[in-house]
PDB file of N, CA, C, O and CB in Angstrom:
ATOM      1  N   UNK A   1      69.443  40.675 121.126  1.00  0.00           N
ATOM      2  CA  UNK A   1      69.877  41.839 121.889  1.00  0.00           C
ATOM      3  C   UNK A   1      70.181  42.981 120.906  1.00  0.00           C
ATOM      4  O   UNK A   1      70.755  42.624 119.878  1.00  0.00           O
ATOM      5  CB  UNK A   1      71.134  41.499 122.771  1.00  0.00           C
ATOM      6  N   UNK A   2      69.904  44.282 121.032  1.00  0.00           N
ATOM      7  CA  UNK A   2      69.905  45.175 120.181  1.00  0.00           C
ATOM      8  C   UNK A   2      70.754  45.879 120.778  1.00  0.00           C
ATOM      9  O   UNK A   2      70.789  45.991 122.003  1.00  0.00           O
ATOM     10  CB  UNK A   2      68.786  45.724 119.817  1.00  0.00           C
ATOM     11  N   UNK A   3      71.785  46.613 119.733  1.00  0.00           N
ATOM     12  CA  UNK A   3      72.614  47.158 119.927  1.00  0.00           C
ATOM     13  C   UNK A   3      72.539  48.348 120.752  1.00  0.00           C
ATOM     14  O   UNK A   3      71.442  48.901 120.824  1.00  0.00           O
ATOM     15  CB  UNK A   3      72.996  47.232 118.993  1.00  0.00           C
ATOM     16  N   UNK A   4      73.736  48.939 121.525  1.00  0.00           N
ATOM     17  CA  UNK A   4      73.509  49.963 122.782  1.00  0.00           C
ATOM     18  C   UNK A   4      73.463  51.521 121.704  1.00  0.00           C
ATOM     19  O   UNK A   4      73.755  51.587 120.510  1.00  0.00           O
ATOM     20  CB  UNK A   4      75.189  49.879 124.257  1.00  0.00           C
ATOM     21  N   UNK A   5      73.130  52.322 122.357  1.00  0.00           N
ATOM     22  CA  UNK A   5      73.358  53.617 121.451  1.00  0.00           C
ATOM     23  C   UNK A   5      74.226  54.344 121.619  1.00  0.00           C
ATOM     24  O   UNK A   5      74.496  55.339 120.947  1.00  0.00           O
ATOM     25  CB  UNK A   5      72.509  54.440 121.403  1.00  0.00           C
ATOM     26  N   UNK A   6      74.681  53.999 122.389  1.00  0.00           N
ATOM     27  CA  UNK A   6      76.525  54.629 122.468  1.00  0.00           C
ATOM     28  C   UNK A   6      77.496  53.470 123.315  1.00  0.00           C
ATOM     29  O   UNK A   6      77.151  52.783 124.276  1.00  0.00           O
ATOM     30  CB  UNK A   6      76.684  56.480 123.658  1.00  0.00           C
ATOM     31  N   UNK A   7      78.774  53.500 122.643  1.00  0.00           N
ATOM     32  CA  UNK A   7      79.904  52.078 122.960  1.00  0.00           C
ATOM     33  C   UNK A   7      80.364  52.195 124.417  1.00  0.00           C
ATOM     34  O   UNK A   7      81.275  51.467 124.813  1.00  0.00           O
ATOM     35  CB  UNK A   7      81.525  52.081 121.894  1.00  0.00           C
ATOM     36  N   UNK A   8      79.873  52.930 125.093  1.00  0.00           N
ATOM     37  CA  UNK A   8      80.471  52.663 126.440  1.00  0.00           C
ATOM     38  C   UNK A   8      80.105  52.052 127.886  1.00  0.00           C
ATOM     39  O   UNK A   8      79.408  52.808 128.563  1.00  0.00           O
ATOM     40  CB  UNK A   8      80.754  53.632 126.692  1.00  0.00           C
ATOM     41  N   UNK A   9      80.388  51.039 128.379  1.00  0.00           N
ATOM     42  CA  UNK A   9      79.611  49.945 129.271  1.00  0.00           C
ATOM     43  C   UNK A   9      79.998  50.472 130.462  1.00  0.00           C
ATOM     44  O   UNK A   9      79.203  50.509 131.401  1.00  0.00           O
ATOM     45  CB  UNK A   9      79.993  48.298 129.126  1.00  0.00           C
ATOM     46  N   UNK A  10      81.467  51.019 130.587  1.00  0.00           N
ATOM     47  CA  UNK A  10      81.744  51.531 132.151  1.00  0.00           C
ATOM     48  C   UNK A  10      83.021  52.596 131.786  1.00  0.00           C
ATOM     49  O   UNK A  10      84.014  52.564 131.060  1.00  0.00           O
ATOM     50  CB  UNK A  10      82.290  50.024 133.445  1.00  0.00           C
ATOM     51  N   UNK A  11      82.276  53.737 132.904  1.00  0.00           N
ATOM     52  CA  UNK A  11      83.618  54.749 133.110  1.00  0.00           C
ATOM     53  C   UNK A  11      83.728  55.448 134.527  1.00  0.00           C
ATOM     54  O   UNK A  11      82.997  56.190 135.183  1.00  0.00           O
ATOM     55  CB  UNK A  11      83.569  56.042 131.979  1.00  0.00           C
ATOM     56  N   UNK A  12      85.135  54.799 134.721  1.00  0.00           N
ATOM     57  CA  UNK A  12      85.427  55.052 136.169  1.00  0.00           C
ATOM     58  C   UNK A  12      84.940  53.749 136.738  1.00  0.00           C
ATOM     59  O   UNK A  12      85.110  53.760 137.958  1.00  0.00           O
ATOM     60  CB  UNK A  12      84.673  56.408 136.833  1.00  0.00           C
ATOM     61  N   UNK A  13      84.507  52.854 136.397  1.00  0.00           N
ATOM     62  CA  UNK A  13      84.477  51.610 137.161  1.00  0.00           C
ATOM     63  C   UNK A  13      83.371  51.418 137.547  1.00  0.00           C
ATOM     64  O   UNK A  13      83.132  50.623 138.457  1.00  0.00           O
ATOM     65  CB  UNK A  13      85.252  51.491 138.183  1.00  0.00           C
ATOM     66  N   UNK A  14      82.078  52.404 136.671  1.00  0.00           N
ATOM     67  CA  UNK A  14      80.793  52.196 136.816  1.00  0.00           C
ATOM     68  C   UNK A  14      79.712  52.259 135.533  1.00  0.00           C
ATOM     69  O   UNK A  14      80.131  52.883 134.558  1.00  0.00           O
ATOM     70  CB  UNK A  14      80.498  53.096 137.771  1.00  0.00           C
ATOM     71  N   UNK A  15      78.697  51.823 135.452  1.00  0.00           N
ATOM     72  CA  UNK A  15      77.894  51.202 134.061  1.00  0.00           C
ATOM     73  C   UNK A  15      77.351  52.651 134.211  1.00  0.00           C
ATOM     74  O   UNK A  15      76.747  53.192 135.138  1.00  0.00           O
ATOM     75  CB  UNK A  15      76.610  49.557 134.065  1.00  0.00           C
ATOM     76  N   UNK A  16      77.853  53.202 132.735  1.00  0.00           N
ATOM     77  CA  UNK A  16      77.059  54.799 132.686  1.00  0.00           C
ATOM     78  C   UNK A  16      75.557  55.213 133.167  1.00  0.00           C
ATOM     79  O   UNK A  16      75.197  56.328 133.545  1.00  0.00           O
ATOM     80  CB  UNK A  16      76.960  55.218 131.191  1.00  0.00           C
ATOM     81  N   UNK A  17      74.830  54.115 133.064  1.00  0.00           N
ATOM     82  CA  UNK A  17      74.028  54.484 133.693  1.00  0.00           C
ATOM     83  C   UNK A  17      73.501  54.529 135.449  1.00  0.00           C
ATOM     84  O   UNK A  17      72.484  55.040 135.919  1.00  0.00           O
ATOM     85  CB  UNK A  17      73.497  54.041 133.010  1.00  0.00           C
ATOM     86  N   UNK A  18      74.484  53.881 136.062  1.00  0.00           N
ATOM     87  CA  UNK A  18      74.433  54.048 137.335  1.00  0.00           C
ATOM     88  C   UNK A  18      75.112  55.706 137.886  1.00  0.00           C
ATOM     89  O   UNK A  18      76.140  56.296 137.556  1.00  0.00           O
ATOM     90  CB  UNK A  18      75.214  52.727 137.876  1.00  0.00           C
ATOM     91  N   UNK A  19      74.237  55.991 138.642  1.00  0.00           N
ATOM     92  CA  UNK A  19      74.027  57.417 138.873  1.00  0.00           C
ATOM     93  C   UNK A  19      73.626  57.795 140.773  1.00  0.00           C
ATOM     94  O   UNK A  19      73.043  58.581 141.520  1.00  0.00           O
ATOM     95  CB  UNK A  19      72.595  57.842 137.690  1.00  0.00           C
ATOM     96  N   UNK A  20      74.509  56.479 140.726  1.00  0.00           N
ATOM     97  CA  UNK A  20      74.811  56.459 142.471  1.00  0.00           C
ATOM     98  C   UNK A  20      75.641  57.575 143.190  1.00  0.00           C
ATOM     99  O   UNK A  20      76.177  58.305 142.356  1.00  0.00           O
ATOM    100  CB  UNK A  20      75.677  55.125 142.868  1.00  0.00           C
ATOM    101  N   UNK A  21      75.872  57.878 144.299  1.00  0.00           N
ATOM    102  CA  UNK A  21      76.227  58.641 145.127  1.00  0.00           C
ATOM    103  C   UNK A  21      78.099  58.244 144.559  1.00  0.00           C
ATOM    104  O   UNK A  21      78.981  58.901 144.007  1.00  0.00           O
ATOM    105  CB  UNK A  21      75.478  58.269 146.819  1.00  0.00           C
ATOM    106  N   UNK A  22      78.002  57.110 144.978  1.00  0.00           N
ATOM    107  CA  UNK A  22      79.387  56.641 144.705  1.00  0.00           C
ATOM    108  C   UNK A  22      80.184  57.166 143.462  1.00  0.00           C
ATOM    109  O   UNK A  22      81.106  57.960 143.278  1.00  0.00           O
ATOM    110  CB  UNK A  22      79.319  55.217 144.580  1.00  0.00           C
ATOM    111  N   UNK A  23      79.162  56.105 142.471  1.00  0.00           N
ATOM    112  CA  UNK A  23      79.600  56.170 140.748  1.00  0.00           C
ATOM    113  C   UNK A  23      80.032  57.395 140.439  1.00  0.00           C
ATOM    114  O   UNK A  23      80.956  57.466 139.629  1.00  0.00           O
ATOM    115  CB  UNK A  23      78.399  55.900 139.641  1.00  0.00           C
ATOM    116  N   UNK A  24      79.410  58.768 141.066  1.00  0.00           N
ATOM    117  CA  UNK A  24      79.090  60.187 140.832  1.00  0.00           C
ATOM    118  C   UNK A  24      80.378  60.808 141.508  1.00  0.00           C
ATOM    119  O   UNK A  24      80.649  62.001 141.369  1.00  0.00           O
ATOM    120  CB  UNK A  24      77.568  60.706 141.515  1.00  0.00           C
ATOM    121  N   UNK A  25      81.139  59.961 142.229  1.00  0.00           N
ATOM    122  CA  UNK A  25      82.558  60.832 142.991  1.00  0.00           C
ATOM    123  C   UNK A  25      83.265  60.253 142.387  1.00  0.00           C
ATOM    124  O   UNK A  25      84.363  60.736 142.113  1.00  0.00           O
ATOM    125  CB  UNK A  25      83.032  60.826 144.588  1.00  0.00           C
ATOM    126  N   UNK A  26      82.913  59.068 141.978  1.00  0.00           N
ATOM    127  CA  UNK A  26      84.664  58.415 141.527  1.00  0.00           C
ATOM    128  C   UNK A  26      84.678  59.048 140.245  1.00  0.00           C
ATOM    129  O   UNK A  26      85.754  59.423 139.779  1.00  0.00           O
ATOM    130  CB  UNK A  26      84.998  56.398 141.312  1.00  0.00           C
ATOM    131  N   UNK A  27      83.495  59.228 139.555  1.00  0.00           N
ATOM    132  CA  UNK A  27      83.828  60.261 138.217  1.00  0.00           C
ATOM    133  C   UNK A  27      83.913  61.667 138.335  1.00  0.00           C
ATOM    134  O   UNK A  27      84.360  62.247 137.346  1.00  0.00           O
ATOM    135  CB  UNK A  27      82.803  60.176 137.171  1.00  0.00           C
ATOM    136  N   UNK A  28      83.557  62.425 139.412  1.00  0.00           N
ATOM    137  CA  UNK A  28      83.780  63.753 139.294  1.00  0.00           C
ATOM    138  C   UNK A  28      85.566  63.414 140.244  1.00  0.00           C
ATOM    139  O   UNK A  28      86.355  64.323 139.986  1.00  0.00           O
ATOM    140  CB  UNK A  28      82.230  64.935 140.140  1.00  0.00           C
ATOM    141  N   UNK A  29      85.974  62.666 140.890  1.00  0.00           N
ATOM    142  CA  UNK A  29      87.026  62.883 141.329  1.00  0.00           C
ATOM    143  C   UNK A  29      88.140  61.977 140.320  1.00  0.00           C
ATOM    144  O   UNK A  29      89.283  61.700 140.684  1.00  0.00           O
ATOM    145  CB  UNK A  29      86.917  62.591 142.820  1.00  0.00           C
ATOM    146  N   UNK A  30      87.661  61.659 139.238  1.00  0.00           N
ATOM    147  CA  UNK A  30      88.421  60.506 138.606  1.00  0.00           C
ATOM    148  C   UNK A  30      89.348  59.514 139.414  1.00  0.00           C
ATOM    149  O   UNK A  30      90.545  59.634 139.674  1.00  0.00           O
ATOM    150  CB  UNK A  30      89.261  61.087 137.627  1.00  0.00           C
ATOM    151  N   UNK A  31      88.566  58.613 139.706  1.00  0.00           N
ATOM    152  CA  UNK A  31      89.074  57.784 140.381  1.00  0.00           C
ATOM    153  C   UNK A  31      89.215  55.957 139.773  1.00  0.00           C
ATOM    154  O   UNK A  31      88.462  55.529 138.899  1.00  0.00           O
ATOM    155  CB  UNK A  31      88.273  58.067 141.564  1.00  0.00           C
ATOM    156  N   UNK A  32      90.008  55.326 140.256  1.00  0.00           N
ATOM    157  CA  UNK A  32      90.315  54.300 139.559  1.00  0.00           C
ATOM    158  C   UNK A  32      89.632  53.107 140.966  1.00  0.00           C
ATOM    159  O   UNK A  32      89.982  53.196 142.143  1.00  0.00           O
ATOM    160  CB  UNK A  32      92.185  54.335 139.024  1.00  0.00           C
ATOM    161  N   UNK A  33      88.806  52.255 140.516  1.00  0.00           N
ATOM    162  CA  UNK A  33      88.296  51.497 141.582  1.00  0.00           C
ATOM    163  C   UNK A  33      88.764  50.131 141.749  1.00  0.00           C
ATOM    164  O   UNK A  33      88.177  49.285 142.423  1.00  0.00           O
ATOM    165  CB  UNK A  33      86.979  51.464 141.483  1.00  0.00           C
ATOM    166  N   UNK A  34      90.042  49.918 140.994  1.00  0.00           N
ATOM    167  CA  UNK A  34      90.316  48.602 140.073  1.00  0.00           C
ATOM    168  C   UNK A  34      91.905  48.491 141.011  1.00  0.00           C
ATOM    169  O   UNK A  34      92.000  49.161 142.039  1.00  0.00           O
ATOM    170  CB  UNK A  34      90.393  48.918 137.841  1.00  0.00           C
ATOM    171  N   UNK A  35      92.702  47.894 140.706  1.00  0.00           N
ATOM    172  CA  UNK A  35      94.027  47.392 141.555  1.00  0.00           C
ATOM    173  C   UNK A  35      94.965  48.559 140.721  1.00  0.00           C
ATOM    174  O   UNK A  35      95.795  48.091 139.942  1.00  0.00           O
ATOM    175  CB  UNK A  35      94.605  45.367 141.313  1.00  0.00           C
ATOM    176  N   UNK A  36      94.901  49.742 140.813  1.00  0.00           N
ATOM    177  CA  UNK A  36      95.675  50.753 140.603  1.00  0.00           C
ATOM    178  C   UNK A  36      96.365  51.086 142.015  1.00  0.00           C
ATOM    179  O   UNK A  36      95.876  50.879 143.126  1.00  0.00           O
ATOM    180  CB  UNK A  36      94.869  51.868 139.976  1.00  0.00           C
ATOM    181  N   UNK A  37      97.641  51.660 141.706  1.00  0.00           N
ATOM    182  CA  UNK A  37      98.889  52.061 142.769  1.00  0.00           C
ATOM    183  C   UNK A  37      98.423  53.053 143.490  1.00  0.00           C
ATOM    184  O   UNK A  37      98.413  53.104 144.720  1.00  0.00           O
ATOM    185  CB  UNK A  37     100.296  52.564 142.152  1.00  0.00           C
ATOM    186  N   UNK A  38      97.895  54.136 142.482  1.00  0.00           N
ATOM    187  CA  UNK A  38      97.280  55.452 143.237  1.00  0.00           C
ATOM    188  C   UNK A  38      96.128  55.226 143.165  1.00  0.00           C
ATOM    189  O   UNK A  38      95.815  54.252 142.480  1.00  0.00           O
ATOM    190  CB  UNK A  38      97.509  56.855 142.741  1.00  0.00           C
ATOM    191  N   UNK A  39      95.104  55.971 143.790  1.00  0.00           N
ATOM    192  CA  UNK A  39      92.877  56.069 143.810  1.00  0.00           C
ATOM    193  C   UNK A  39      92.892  56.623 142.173  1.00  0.00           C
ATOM    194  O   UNK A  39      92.066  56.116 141.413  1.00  0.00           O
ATOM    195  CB  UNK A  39      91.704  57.951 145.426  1.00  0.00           C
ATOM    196  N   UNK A  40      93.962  57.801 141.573  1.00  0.00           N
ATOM    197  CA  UNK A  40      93.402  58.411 140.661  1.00  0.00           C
ATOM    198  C   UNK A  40      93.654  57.430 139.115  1.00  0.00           C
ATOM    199  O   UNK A  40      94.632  56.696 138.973  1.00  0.00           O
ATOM    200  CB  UNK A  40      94.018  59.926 140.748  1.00  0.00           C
ATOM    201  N   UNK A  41      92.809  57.566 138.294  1.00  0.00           N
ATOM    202  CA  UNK A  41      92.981  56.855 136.402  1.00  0.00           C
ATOM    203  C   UNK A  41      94.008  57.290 136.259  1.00  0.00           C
ATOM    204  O   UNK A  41      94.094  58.411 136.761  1.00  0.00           O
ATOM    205  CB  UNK A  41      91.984  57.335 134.936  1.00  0.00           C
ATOM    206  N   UNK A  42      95.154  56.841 135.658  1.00  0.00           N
ATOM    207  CA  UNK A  42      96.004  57.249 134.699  1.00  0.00           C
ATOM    208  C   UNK A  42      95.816  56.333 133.671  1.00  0.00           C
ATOM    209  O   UNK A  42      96.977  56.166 133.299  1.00  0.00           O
ATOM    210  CB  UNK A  42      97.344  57.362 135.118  1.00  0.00           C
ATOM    211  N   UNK A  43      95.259  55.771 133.109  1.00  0.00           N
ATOM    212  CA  UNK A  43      94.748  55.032 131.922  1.00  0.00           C
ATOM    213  C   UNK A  43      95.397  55.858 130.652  1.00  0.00           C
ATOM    214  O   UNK A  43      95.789  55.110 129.756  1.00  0.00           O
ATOM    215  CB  UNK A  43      92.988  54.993 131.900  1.00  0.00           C
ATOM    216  N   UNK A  44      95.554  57.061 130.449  1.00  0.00           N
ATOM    217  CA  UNK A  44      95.367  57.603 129.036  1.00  0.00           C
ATOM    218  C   UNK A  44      96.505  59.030 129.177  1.00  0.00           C
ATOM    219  O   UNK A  44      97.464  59.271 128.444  1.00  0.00           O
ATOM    220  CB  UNK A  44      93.427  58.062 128.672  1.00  0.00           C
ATOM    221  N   UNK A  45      95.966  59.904 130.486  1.00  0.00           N
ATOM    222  CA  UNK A  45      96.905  61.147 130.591  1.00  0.00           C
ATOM    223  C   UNK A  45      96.731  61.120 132.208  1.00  0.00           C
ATOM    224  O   UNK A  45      95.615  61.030 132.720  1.00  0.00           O
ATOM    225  CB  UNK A  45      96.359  62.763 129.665  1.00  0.00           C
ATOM    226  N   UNK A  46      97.694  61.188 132.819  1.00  0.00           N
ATOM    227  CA  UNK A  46      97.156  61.896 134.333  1.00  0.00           C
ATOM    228  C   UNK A  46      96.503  62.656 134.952  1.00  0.00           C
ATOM    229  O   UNK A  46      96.053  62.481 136.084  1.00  0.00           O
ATOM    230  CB  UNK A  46      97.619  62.268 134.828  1.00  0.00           C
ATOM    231  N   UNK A  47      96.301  64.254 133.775  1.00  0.00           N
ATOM    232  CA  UNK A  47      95.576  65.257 134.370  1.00  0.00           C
ATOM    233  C   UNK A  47      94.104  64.746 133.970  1.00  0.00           C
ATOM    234  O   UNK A  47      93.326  64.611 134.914  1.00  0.00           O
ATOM    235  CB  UNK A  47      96.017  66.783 133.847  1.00  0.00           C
ATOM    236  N   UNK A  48      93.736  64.512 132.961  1.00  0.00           N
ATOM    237  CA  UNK A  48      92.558  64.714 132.823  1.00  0.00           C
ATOM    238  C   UNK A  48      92.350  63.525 131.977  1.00  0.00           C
ATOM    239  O   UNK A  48      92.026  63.699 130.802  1.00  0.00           O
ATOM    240  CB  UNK A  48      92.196  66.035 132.362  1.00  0.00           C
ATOM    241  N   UNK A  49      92.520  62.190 132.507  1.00  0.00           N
ATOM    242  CA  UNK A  49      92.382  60.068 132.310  1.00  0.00           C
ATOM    243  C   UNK A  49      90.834  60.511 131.625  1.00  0.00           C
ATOM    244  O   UNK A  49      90.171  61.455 132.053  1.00  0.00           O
ATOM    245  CB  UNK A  49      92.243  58.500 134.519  1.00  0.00           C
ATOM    246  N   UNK A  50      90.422  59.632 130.491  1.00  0.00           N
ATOM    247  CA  UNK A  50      89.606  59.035 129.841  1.00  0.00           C
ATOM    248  C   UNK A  50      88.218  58.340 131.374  1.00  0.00           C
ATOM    249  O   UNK A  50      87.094  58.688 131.737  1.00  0.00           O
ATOM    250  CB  UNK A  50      90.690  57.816 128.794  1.00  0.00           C
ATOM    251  N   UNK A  51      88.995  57.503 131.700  1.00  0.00           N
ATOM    252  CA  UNK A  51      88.244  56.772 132.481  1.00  0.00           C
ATOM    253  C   UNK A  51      87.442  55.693 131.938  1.00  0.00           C
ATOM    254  O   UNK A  51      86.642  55.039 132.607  1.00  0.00           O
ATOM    255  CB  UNK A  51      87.530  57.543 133.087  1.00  0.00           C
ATOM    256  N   UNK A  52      87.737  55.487 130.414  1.00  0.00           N
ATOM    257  CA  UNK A  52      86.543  54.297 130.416  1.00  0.00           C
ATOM    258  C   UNK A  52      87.182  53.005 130.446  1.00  0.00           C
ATOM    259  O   UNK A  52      88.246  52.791 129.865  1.00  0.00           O
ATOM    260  CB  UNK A  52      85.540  54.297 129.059  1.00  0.00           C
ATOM    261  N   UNK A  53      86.362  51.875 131.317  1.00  0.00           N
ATOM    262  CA  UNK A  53      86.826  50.893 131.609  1.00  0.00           C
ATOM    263  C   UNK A  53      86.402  50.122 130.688  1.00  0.00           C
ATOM    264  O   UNK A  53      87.244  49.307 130.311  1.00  0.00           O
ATOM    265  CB  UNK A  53      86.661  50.575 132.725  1.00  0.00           C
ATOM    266  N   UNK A  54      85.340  50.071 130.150  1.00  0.00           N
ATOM    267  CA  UNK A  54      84.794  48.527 129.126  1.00  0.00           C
ATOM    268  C   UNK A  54      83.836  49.524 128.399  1.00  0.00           C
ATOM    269  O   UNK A  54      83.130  50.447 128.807  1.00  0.00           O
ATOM    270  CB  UNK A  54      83.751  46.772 130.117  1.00  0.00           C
ATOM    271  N   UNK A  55      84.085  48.975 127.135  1.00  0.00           N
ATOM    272  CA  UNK A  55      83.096  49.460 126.073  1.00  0.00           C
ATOM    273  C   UNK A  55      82.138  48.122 125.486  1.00  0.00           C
ATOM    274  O   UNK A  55      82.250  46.948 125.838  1.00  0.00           O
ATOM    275  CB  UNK A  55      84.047  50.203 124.745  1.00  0.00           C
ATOM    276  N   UNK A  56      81.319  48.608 124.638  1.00  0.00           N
ATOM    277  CA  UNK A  56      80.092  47.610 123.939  1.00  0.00           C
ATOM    278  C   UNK A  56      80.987  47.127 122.778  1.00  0.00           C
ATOM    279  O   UNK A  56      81.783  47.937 122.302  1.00  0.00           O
ATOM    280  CB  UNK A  56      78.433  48.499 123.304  1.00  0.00           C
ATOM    281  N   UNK A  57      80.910  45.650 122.195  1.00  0.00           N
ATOM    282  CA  UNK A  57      81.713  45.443 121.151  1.00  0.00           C
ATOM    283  C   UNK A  57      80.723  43.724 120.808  1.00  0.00           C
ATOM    284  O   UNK A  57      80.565  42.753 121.548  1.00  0.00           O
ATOM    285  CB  UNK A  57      83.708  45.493 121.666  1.00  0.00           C
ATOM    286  N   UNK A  58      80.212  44.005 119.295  1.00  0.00           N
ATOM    287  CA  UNK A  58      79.131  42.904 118.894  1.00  0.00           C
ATOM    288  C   UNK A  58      78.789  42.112 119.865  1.00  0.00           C
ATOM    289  O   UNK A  58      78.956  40.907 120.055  1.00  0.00           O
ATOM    290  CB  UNK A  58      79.510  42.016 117.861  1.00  0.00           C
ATOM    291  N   UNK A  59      77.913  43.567 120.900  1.00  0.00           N
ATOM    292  CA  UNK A  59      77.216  42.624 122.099  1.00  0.00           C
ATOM    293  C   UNK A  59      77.208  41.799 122.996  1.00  0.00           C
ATOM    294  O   UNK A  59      76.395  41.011 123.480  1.00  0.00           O
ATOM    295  CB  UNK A  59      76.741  42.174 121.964  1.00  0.00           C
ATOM    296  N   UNK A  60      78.729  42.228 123.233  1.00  0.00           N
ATOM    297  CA  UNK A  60      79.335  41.573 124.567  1.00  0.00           C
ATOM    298  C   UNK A  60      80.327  42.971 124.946  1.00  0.00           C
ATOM    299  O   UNK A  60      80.719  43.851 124.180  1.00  0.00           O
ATOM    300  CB  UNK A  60      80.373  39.809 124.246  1.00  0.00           C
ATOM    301  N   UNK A  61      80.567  42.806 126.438  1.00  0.00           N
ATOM    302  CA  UNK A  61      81.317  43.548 127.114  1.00  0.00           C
ATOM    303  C   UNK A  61      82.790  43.592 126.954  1.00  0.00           C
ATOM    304  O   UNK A  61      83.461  42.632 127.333  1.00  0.00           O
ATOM    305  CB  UNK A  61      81.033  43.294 128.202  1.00  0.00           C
ATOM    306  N   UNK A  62      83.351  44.649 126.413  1.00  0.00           N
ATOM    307  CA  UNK A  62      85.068  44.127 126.392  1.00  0.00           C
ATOM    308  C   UNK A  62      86.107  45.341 127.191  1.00  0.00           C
ATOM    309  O   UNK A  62      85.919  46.537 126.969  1.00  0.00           O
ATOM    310  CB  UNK A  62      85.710  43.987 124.418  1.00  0.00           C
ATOM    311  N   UNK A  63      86.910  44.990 127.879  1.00  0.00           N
ATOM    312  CA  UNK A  63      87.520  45.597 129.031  1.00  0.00           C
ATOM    313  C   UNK A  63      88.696  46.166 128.154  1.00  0.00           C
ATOM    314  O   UNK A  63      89.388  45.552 127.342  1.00  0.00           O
ATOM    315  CB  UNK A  63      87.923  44.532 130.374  1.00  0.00           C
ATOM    316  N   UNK A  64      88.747  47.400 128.493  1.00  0.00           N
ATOM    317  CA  UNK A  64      90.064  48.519 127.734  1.00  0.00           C
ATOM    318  C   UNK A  64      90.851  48.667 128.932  1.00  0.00           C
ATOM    319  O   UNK A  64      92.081  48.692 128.933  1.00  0.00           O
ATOM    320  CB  UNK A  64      89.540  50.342 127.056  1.00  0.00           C
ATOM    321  N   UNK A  65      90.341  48.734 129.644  1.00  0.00           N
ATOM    322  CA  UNK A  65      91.786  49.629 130.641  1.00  0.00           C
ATOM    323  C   UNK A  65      92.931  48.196 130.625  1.00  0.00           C
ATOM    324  O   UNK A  65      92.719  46.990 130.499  1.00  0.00           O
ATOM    325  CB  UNK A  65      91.163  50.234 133.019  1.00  0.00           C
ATOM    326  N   UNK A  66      93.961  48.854 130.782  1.00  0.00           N
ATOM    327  CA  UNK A  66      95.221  47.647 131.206  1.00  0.00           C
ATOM    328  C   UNK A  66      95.377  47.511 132.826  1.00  0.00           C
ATOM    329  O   UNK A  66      96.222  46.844 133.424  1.00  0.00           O
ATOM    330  CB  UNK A  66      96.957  48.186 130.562  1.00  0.00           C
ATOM    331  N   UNK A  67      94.462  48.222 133.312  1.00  0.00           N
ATOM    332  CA  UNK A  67      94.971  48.233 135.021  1.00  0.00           C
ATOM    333  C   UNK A  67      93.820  46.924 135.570  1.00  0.00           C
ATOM    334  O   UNK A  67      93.807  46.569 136.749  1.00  0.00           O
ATOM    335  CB  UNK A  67      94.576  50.256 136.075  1.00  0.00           C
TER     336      UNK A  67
END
């Protein structure tokens, strides 16, 4: 398996390359799709959350958010 070209597997609770109707609101509305209190990320800052959920790490998937 050859390495990805950039470390990020999911943001906002979707694989960057999915470019669904969905994937496309929960990131323009930053939204958290995961067992969060509120819909919105607070992962990082409230106003303006990171959003990434899992990054690439020696070719396996590894989950960052704490939520």
């Amino acid at each position: 398996m050859t390495a990805p070209l950039q470390p990020l597997a999911e943001v906002f609770g979707f694989r960057v390359n999915d470019h669904s109707a969905r994937a496309k609101r929960y990131r323009a509305h930053r939204l958290c799709p995961f067992n969060n209190k509120i819909p919105n990320c607070t992962k990082d800052k409230a106003k303006n959350p990171l959003g990434v959920c899992s990054i690439f790490h020696n070719n396996n998937t590894v989950i960052t958010c704490p939520i």
